[in-house]
DOZANU-287651 format. One record per residue (C-alpha): residue number from 0; residue in three letters; x negated, y negated, z negated. Coordinates in Angstrom, 3 decimals. Example, Ala and Ser with C-alpha at 12.3 -4.5 7.8 and 13.67 -1.06 7.14 Angstrom:
 num residuo       px       py       pz
   0     ala  -12.300    4.500   -7.800
   1     ser  -13.670    1.060   -7.140
//
This chain:
 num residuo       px       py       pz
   0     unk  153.194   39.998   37.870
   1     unk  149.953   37.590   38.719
   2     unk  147.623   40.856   37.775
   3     unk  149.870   42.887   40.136
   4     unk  149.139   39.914   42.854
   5     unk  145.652   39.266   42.142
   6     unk  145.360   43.743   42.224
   7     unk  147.148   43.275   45.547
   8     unk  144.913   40.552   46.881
   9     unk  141.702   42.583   45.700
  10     unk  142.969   45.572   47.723
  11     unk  143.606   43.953   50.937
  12     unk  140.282   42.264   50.926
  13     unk  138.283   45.904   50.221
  14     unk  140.991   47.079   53.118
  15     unk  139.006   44.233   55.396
  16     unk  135.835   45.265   54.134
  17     unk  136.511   49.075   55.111
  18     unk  137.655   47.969   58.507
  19     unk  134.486   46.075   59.345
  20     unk  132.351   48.834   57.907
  21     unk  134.195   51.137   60.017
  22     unk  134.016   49.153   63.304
  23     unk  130.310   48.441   62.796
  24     unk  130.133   52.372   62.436
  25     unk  132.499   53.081   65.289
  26     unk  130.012   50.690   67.580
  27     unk  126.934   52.940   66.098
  28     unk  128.522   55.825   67.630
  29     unk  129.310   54.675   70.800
  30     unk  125.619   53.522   71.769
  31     unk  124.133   56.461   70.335
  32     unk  126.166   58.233   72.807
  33     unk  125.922   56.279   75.317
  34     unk  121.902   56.166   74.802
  35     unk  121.943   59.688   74.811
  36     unk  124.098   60.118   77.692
  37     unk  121.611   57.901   79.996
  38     unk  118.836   56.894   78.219
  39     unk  119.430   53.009   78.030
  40     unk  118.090   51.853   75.156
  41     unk  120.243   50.625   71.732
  42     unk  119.723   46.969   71.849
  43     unk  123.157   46.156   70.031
  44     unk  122.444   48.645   67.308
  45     unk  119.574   46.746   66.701
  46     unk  120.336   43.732   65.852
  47     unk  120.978   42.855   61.555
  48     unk  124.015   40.965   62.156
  49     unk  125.650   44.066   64.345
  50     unk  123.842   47.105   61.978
  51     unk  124.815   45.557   58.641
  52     unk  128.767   44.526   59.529
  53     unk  130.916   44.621   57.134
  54     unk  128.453   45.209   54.251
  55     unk  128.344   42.743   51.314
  56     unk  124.594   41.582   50.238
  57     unk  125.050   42.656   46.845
  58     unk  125.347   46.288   48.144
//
């Protein structure tokens, strides 16, 4: 039973990770786009705390 929580636990942390990896791409996307679309330039994109979301340092 405690490897079957601690397996859970693991999971839903690595589910959290995915999500902010996801949203950080999601973001990418949209001010690509959006740069694209009118030119401005990708100031959010830009910035290491926005670009690297969601990834861990040892990676």
């Amino acid at each position: 039973m405690d490897a079957l929580c601690g397996h859970h636990r693991r999971l839903l942390a690595e589910r959290d990770r995915i999500d902010a990896l996801a949203g950080t791409v999601s973001r990418t996307i949209a001010e690509l786009e959006q740069s694209r679309k009118d030119g401005t330039p990708m100031t959010a994109i830009n910035r290491p705390e926005n670009l690297f979301e969601g990834i861990q340092p040892s990676q």
